[in-house]
C-alpha positions as CSV (number, residue, x, y, z in Angstrom):
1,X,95.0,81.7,70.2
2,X,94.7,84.1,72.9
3,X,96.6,87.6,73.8
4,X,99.8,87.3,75.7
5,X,98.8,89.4,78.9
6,X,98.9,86.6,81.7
7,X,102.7,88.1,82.4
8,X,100.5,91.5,83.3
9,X,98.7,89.3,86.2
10,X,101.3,86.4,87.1
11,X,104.9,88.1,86.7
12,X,107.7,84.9,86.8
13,X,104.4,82.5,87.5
14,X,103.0,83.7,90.5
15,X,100.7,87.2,91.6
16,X,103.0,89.2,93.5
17,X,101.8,90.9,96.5
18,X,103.3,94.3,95.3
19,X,104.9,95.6,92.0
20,X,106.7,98.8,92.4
21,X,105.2,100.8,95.2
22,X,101.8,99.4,93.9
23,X,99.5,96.8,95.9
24,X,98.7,93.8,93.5
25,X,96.0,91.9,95.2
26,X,94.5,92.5,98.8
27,X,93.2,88.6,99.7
28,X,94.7,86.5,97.4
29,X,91.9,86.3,94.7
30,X,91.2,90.1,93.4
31,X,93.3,92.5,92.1
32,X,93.1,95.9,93.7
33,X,91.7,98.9,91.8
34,X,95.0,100.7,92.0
35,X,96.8,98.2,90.3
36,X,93.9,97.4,87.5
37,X,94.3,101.1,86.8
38,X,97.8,100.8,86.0
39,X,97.3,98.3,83.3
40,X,95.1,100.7,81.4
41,X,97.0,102.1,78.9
42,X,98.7,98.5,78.6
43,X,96.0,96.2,78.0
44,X,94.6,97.8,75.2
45,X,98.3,97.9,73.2
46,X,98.0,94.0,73.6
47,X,94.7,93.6,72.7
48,X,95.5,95.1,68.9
49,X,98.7,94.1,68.5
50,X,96.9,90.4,69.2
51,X,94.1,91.2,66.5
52,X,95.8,93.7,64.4
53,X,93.3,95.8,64.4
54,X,93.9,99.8,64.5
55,X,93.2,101.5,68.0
56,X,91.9,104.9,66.5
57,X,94.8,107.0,66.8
């Protein structure tokens, strides 16, 4: 069992060239920095809900 973040990278099945104001992914293959940086906070949410484990707050 793995953590439900693929709809963080692949929104409705697909990587979309823009989300909001924000680019997704420059050539087709890599996400752009800008857009990584936006997941921050969101990523590691997912990540303990998934394990249950606390996040030190």
């Amino acid at each position: 069992m793995r953590p439900r973040t693929l709809g963080l990278f692949l929104p409705r099945g697909q990587l979309p060239g823009l989300i909001g104001n924000v680019l997704v992914c420059r050539d087709g293959k890599h996400l752009t920095r800008t857009y990584l940086k936006t997941l921050t906070p969101v990523v590691p949410r997912a990540f303990f809900a998934f394990t249950g484990w606390e996040d030190g707050k």
